[in-house]
N, CA, C and O atoms as a GROMACS GRO file, in nm:
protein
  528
    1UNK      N    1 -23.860  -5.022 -19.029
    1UNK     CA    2 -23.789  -4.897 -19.010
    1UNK      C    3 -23.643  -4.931 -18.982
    1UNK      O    4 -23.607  -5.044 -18.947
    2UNK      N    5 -23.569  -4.838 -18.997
    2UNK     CA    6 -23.396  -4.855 -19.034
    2UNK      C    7 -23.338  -4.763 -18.925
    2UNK      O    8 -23.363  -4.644 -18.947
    3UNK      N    9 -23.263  -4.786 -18.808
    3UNK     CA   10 -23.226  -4.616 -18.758
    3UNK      C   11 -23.059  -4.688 -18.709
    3UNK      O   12 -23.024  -4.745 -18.606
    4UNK      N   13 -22.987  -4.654 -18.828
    4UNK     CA   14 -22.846  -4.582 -18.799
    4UNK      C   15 -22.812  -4.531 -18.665
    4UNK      O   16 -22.864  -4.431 -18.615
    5UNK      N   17 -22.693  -4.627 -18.594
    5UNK     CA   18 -22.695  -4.578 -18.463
    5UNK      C   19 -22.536  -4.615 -18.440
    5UNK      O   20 -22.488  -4.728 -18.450
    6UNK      N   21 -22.448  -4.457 -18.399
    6UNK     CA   22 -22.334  -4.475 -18.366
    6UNK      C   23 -22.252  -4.539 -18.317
    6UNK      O   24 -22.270  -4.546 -18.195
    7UNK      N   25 -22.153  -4.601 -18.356
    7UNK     CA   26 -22.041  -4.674 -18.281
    7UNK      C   27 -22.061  -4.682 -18.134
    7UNK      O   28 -22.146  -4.606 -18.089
    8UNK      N   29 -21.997  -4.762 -18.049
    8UNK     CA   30 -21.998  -4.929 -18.086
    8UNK      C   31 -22.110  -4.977 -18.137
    8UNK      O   32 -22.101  -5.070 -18.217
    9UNK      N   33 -22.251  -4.917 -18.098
    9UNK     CA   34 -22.360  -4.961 -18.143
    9UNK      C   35 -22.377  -5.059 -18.249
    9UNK      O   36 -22.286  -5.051 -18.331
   10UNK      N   37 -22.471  -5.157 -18.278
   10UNK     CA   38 -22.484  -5.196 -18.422
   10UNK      C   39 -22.642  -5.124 -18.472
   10UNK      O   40 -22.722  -5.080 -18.389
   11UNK      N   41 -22.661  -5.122 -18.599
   11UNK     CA   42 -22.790  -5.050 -18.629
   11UNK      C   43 -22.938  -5.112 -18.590
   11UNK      O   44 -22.952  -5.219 -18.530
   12UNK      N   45 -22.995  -5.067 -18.613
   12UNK     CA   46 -23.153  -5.096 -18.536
   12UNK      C   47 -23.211  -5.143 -18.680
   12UNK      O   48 -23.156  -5.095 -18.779
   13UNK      N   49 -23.300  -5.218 -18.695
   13UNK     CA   50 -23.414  -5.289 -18.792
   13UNK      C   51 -23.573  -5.301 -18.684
   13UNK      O   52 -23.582  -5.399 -18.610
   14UNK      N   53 -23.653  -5.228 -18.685
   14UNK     CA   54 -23.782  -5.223 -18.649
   14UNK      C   55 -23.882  -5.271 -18.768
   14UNK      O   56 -23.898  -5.210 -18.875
   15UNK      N   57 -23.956  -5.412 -18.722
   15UNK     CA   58 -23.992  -5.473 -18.887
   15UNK      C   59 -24.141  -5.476 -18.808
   15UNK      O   60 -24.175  -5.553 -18.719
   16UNK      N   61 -24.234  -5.347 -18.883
   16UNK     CA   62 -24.360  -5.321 -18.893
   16UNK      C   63 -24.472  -5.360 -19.002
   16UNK      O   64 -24.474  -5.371 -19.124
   17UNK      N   65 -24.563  -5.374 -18.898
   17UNK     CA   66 -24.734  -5.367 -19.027
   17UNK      C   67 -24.756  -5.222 -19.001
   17UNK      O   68 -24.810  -5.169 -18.903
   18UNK      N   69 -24.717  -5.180 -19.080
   18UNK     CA   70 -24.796  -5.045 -19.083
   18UNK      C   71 -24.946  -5.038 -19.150
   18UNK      O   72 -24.979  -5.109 -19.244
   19UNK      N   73 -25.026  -4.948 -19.090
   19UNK     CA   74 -25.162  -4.952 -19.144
   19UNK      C   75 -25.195  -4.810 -19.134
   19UNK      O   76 -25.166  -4.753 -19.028
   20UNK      N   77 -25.246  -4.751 -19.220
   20UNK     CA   78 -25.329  -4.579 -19.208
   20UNK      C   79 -25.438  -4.540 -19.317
   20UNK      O   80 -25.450  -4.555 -19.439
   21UNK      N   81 -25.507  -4.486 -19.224
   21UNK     CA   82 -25.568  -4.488 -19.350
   21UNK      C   83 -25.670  -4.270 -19.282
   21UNK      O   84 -25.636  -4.205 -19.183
   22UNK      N   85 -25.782  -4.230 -19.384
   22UNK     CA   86 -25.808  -4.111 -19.313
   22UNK      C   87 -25.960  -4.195 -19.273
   22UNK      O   88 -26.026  -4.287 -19.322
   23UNK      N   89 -25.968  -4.111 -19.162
   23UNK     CA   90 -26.074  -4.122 -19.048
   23UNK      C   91 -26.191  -4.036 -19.133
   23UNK      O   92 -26.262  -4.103 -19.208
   24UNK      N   93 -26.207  -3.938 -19.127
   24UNK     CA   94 -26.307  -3.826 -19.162
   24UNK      C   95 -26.184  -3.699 -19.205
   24UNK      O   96 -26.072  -3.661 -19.172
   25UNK      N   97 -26.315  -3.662 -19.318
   25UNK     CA   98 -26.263  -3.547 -19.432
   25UNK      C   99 -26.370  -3.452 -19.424
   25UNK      O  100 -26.485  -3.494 -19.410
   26UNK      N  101 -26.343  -3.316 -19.431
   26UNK     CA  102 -26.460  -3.250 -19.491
   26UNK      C  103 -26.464  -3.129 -19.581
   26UNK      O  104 -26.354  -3.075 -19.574
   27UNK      N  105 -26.536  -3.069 -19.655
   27UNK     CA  106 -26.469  -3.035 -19.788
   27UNK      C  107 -26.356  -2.943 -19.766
   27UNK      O  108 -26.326  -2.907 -19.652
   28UNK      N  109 -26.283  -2.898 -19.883
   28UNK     CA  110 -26.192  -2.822 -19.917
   28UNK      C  111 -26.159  -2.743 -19.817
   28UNK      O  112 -26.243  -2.678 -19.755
   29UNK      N  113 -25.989  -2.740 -19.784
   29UNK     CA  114 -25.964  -2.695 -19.684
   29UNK      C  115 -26.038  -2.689 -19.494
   29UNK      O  116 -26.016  -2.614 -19.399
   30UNK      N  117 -26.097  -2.767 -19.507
   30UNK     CA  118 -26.176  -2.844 -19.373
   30UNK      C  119 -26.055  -2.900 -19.308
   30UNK      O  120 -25.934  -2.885 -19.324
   31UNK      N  121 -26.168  -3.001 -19.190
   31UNK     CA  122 -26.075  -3.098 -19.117
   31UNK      C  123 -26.067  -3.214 -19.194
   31UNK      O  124 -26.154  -3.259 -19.269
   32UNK      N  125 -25.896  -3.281 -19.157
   32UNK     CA  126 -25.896  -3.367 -19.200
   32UNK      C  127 -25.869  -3.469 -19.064
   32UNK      O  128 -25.807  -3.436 -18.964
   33UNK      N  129 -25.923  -3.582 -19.084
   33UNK     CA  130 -25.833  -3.634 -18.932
   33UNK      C  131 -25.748  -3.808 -19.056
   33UNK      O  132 -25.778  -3.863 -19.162
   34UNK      N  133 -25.636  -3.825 -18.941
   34UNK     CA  134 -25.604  -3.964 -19.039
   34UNK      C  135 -25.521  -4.044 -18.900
   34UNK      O  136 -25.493  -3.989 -18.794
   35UNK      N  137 -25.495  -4.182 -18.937
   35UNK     CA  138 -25.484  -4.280 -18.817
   35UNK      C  139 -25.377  -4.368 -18.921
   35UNK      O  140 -25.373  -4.409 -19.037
   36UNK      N  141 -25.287  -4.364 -18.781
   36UNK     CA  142 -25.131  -4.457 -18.853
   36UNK      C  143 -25.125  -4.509 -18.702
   36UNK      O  144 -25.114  -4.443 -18.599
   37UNK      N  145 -25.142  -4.704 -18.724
   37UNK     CA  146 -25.087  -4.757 -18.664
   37UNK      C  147 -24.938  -4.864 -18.667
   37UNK      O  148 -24.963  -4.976 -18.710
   38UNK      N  149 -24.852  -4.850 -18.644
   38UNK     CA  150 -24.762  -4.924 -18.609
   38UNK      C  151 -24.784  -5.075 -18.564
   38UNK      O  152 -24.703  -5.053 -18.474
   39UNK      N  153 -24.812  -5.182 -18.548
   39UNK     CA  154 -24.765  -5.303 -18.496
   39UNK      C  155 -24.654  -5.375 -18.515
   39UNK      O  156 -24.646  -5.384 -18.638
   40UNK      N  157 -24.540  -5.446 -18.453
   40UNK     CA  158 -24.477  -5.533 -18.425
   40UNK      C  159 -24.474  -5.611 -18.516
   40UNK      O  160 -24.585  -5.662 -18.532
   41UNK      N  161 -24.372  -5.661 -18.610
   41UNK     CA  162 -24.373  -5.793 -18.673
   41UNK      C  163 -24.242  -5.888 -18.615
   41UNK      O  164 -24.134  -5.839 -18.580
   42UNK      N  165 -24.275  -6.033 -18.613
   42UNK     CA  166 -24.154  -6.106 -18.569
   42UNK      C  167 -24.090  -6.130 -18.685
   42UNK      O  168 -24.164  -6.062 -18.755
   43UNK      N  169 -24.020  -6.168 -18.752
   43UNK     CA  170 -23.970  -6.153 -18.870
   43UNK      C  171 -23.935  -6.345 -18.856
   43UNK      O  172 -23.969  -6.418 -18.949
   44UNK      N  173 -23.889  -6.384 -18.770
   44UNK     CA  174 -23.841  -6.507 -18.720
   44UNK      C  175 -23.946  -6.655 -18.803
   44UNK      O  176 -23.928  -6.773 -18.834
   45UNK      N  177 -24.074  -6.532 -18.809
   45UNK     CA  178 -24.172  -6.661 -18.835
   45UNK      C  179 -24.205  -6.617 -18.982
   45UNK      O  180 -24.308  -6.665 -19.029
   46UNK      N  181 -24.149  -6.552 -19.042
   46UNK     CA  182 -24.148  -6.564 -19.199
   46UNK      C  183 -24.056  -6.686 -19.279
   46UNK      O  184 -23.965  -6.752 -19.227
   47UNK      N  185 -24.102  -6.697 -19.414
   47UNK     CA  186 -23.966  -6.802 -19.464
   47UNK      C  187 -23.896  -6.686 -19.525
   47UNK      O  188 -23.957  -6.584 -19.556
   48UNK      N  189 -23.772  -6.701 -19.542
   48UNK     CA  190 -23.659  -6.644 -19.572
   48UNK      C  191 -23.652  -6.565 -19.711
   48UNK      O  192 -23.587  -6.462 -19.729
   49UNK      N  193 -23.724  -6.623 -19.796
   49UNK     CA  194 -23.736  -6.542 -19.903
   49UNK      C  195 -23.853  -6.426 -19.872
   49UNK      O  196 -23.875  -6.333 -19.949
   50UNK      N  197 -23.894  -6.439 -19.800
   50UNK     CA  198 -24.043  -6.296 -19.769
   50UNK      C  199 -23.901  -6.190 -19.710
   50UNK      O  200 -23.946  -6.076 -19.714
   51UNK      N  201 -23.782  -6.187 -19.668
   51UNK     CA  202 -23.767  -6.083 -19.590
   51UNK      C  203 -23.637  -6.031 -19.684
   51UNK      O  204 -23.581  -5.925 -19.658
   52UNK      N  205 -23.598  -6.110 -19.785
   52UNK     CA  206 -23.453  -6.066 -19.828
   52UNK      C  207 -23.419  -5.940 -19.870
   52UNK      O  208 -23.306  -5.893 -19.882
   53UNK      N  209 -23.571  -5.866 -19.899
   53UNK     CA  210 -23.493  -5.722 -19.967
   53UNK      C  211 -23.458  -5.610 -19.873
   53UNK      O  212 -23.408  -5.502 -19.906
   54UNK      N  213 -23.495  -5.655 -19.732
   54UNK     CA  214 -23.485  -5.563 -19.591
   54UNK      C  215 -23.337  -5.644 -19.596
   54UNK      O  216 -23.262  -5.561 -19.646
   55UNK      N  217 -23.266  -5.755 -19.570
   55UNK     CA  218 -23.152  -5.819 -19.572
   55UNK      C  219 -23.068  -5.733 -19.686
   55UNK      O  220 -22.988  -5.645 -19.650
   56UNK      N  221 -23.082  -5.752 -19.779
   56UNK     CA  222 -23.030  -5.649 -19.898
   56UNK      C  223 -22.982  -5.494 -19.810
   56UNK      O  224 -22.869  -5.447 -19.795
   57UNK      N  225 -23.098  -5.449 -19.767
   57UNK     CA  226 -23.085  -5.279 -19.800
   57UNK      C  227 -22.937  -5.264 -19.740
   57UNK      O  228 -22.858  -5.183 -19.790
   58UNK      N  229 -22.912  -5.325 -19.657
   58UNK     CA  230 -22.805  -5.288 -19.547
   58UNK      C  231 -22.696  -5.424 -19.550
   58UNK      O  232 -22.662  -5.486 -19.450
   59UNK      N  233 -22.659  -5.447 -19.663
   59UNK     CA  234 -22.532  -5.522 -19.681
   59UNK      C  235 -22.413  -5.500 -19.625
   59UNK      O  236 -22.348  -5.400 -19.658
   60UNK      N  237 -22.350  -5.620 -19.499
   60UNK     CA  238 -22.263  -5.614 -19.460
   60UNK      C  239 -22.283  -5.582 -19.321
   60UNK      O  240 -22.243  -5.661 -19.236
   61UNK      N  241 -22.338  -5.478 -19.289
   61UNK     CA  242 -22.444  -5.436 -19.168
   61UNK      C  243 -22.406  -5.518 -19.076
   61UNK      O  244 -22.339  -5.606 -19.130
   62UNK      N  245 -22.415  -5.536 -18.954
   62UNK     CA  246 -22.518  -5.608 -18.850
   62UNK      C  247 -22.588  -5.543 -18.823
   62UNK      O  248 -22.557  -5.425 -18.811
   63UNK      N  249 -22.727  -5.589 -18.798
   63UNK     CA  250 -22.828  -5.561 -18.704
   63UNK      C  251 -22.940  -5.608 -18.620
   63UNK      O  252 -23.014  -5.704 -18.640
   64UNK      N  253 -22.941  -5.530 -18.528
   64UNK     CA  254 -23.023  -5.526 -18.411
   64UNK      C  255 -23.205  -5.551 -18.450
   64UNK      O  256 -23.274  -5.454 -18.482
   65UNK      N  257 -23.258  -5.683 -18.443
   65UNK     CA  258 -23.432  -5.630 -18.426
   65UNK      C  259 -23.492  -5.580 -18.337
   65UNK      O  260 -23.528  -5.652 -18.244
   66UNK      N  261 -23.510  -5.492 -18.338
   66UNK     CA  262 -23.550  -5.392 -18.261
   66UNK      C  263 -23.728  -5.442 -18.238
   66UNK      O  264 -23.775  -5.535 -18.304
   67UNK      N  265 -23.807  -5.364 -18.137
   67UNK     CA  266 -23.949  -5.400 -18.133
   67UNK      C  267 -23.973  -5.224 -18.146
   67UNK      O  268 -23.888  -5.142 -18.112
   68UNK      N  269 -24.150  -5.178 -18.223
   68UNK     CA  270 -24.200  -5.096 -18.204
   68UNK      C  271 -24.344  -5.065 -18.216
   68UNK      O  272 -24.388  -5.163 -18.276
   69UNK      N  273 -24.391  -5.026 -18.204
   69UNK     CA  274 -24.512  -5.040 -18.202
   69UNK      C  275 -24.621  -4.874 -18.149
   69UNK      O  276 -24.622  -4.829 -18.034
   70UNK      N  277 -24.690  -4.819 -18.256
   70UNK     CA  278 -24.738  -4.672 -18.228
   70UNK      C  279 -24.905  -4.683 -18.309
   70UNK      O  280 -24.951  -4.743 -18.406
   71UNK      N  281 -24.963  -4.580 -18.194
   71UNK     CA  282 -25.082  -4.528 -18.246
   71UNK      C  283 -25.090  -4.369 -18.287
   71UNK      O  284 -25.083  -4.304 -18.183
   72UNK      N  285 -25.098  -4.314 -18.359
   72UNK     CA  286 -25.098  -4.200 -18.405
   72UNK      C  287 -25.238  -4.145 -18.469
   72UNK      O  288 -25.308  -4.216 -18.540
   73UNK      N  289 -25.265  -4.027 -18.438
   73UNK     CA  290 -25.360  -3.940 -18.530
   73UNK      C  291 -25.306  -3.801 -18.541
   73UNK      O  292 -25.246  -3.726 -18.465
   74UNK      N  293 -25.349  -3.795 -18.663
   74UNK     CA  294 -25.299  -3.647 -18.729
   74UNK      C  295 -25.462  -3.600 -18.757
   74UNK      O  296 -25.562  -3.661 -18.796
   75UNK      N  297 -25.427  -3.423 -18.708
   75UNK     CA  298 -25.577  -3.363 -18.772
   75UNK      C  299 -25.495  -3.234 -18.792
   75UNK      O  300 -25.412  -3.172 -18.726
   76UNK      N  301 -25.554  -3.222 -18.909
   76UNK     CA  302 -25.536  -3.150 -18.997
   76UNK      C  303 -25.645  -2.990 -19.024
   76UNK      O  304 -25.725  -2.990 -19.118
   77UNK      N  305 -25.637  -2.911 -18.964
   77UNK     CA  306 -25.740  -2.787 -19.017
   77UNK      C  307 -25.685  -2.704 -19.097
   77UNK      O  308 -25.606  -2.630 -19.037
   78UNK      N  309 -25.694  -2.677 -19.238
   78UNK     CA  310 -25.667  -2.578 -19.289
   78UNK      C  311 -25.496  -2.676 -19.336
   78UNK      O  312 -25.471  -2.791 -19.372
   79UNK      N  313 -25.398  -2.525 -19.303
   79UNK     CA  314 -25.279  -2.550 -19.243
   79UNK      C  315 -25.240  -2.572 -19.166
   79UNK      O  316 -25.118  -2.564 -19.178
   80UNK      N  317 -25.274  -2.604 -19.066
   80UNK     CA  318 -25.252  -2.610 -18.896
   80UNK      C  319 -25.274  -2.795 -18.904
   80UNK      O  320 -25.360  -2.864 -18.959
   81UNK      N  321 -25.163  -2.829 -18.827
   81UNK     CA  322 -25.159  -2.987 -18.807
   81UNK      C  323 -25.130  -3.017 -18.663
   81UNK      O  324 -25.042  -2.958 -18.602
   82UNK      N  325 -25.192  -3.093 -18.620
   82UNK     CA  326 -25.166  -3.174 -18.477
   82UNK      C  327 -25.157  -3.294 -18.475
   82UNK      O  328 -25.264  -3.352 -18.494
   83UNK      N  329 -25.055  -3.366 -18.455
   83UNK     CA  330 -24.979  -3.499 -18.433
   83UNK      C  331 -25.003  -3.547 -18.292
   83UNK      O  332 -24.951  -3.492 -18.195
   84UNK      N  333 -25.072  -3.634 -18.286
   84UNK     CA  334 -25.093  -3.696 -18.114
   84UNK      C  335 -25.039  -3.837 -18.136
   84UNK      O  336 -25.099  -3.916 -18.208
   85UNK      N  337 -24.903  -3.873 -18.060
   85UNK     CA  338 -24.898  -4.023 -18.063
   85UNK      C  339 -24.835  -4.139 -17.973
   85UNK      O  340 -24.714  -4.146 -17.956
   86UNK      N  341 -24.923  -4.229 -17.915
   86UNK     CA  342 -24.816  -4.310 -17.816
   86UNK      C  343 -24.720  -4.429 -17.885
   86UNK      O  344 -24.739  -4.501 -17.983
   87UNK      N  345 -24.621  -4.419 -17.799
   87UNK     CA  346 -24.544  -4.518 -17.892
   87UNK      C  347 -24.521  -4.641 -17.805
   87UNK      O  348 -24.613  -4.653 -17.724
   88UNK      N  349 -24.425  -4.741 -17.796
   88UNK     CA  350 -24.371  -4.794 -17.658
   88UNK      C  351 -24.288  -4.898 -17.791
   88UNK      O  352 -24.357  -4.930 -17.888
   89UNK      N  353 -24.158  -4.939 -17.782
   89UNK     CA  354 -24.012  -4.967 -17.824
   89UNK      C  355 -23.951  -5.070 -17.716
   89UNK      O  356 -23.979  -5.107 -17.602
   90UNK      N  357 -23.838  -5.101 -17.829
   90UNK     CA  358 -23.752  -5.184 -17.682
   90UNK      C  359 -23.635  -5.185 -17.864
   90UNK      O  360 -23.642  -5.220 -17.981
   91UNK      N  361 -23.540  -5.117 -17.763
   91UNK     CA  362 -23.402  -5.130 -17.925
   91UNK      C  363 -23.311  -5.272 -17.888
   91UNK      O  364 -23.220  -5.299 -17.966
   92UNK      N  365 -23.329  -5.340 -17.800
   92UNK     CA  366 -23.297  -5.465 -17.760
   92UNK      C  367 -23.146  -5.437 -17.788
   92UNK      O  368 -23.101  -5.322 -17.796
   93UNK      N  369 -23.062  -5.565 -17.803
   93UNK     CA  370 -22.889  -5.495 -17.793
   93UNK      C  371 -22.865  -5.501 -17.651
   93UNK      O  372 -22.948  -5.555 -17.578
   94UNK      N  373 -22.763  -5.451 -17.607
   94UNK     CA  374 -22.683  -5.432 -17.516
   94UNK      C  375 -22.778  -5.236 -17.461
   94UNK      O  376 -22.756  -5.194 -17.348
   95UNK      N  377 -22.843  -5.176 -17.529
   95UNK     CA  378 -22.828  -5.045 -17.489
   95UNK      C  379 -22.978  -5.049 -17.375
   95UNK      O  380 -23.097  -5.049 -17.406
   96UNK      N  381 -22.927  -5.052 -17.269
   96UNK     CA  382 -23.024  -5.033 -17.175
   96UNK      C  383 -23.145  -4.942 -17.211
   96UNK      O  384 -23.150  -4.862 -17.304
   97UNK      N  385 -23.271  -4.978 -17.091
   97UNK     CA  386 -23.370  -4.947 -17.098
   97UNK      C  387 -23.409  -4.774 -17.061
   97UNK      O  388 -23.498  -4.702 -17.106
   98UNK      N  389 -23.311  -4.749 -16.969
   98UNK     CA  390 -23.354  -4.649 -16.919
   98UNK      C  391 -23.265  -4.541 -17.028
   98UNK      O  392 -23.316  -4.430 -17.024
   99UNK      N  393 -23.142  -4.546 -17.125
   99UNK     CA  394 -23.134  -4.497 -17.231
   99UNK      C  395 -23.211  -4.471 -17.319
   99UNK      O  396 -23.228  -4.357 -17.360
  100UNK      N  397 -23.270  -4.572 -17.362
  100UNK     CA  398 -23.392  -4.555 -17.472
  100UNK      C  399 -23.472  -4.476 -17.393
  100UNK      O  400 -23.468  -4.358 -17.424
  101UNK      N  401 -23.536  -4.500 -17.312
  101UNK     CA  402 -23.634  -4.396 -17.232
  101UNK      C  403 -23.615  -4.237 -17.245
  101UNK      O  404 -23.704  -4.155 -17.267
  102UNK      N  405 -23.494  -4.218 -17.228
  102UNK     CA  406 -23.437  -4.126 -17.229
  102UNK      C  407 -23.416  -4.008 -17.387
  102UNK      O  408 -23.425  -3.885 -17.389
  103UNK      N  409 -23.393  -4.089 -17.486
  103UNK     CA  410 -23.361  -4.066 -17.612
  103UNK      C  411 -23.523  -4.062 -17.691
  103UNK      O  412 -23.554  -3.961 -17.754
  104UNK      N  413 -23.596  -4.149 -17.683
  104UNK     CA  414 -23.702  -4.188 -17.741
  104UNK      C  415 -23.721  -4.045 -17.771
  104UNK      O  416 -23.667  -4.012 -17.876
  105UNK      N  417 -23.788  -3.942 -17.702
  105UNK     CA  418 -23.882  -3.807 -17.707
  105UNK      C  419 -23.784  -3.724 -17.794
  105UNK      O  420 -23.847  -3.644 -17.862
  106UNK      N  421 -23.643  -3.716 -17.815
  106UNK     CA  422 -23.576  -3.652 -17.888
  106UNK      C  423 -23.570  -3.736 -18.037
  106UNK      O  424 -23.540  -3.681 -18.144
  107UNK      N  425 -23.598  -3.851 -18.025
  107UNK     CA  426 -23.612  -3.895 -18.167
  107UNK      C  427 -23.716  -3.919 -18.240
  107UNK      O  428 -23.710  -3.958 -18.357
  108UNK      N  429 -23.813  -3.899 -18.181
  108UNK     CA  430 -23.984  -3.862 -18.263
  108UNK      C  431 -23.957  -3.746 -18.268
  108UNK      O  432 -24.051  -3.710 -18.339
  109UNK      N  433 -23.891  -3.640 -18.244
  109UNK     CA  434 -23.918  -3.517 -18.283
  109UNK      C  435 -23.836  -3.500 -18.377
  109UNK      O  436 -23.860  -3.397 -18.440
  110UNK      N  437 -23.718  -3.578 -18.427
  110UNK     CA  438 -23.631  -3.589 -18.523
  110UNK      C  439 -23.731  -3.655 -18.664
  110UNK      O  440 -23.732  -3.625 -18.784
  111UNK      N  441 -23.793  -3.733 -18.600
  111UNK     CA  442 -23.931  -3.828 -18.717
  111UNK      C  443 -24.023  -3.727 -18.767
  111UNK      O  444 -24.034  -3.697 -18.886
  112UNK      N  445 -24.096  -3.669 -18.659
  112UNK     CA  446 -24.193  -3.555 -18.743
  112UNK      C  447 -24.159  -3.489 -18.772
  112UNK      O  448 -24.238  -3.448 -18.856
  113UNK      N  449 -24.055  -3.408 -18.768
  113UNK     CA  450 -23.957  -3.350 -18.860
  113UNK      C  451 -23.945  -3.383 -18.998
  113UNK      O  452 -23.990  -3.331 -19.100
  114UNK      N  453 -23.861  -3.500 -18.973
  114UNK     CA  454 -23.871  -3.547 -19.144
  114UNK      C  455 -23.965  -3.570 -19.195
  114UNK      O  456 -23.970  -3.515 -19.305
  115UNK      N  457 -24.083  -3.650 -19.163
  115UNK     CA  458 -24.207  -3.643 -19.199
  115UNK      C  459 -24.256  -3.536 -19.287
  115UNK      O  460 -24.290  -3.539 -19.406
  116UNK      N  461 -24.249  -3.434 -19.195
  116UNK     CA  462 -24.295  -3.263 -19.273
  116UNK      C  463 -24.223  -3.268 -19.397
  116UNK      O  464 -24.279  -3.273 -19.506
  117UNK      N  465 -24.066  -3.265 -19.376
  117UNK     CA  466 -23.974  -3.238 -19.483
  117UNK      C  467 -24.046  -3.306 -19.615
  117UNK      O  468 -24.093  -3.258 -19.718
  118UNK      N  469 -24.032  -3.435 -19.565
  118UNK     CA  470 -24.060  -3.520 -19.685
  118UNK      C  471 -24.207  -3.481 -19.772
  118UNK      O  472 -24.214  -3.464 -19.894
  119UNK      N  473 -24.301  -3.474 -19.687
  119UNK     CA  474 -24.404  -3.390 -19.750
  119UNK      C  475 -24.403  -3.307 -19.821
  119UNK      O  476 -24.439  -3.308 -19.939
  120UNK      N  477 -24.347  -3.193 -19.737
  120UNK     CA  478 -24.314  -3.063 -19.835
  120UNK      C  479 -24.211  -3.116 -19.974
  120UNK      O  480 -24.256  -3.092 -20.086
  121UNK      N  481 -24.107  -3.171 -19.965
  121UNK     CA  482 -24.049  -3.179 -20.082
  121UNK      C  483 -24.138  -3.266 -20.147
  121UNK      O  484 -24.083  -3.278 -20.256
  122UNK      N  485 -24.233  -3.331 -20.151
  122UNK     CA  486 -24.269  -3.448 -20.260
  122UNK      C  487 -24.423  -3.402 -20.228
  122UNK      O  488 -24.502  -3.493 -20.204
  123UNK      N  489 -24.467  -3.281 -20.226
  123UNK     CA  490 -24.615  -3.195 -20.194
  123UNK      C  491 -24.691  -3.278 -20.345
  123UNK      O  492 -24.759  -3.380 -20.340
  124UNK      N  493 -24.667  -3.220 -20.439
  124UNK     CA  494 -24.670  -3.204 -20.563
  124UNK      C  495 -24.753  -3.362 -20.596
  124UNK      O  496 -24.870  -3.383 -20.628
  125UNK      N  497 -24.650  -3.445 -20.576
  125UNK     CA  498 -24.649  -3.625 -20.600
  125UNK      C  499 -24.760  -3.642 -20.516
  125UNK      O  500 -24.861  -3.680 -20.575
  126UNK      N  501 -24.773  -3.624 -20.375
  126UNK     CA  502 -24.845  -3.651 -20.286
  126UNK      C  503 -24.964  -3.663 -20.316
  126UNK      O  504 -25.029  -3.767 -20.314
  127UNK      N  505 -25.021  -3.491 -20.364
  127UNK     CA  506 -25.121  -3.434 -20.380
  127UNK      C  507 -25.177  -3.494 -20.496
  127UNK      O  508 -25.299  -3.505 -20.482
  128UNK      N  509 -25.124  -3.550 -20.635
  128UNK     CA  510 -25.161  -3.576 -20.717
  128UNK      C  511 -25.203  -3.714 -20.716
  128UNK      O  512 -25.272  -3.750 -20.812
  129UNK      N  513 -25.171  -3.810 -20.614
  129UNK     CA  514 -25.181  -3.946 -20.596
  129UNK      C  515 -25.309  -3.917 -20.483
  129UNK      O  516 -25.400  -3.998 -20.503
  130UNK      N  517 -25.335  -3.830 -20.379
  130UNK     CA  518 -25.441  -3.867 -20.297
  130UNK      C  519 -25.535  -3.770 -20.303
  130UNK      O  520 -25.645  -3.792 -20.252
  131UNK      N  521 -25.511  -3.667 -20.356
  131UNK     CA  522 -25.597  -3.562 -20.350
  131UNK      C  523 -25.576  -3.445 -20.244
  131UNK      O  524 -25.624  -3.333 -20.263
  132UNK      N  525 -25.510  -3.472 -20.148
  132UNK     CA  526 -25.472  -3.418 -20.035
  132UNK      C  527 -25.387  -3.279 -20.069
  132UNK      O  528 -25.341  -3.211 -19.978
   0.00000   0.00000   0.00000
C-alpha cells in the first residue's frame, strides 16, 4: 500500500501479503460473508529484483516502510454491507505514535470509502470476473 503524506513528511510504503478469499455464500441475493487479511512483509529479506516495480511506482520519492497489518470481514445481505475490522500500524519516520493513533480512524474511513467507490465504478468488471 502507497499513502501520500504532506510536507515535511516523506510518503509511506506498507509492503503486504494480502490474502481474501469468501467464507460462506448463499444463493442469489443471500448472505455473503468474505475475509481479507493483511500481514506484514519485511521487504529487507527479499533480493532486489523481487521488489523493483514497487521501487519504480514512485520514482524519485523517498520513502518511509511503514508496518501494517489487518483482519477484516465483510457480510454482505442483499444490499446492506457490514465491514468489521482490526487493524494495528506503526508509519515509523519521525511522526509519533500518539499521531498515528490519532489519524488512523479518520483514514480507514477515507479507505472504505474508496473501496465502495472503486466497486461501484468497476461493478460491471467485478461482477463479470467473480460472479458477485
Amino acid at each position: 500500500m502507497y499513502h501520500g503524506i504532506p510536507a515535511p513528511l516523506n510518503d509511506r510504503v506498507f509492503s503486504v501479503l494480502l490474502v481474501s478469499g469468501v467464507l460462506a455464500k448463499t444463493a442469489e441475493g443471500g448472505r455473503e460473508e468474505s475475509l481479507v487479511l493483511q500481514i506484514p512483509v519485511d521487504l529487507a529479506s527479499f533480493p532486489e529484483d523481487a521488489i523493483t516495480s514497487q521501487n519504480e511506482a514512485k520514482v524519485g520519492k523517498s520513502l518511509v516502510q511503514g508496518e501494517y497489518a489487518s483482519v477484516e470481514k465483510v457480510v454482505r445481505v442483499g444490499e446492506e454491507s457490514q465491514w468489521v475490522m482490526a487493524t494495528a500500524s506503526n508509519a515509523k519516520g519521525v511522526l509519533p505514535m500518539w499521531v498515528q493513533k490519532k489519524a488512523v480512524p479518520g483514514e480507514i474511513v477515507k479507505d472504505v470509502e474508496y473501496v465502495y467507490g472503486f466497486i461501484e465504478k468497476h461493478r460491471s468488471e467485478l461482477v463479470g470476473e467473480s460472479g458477485v
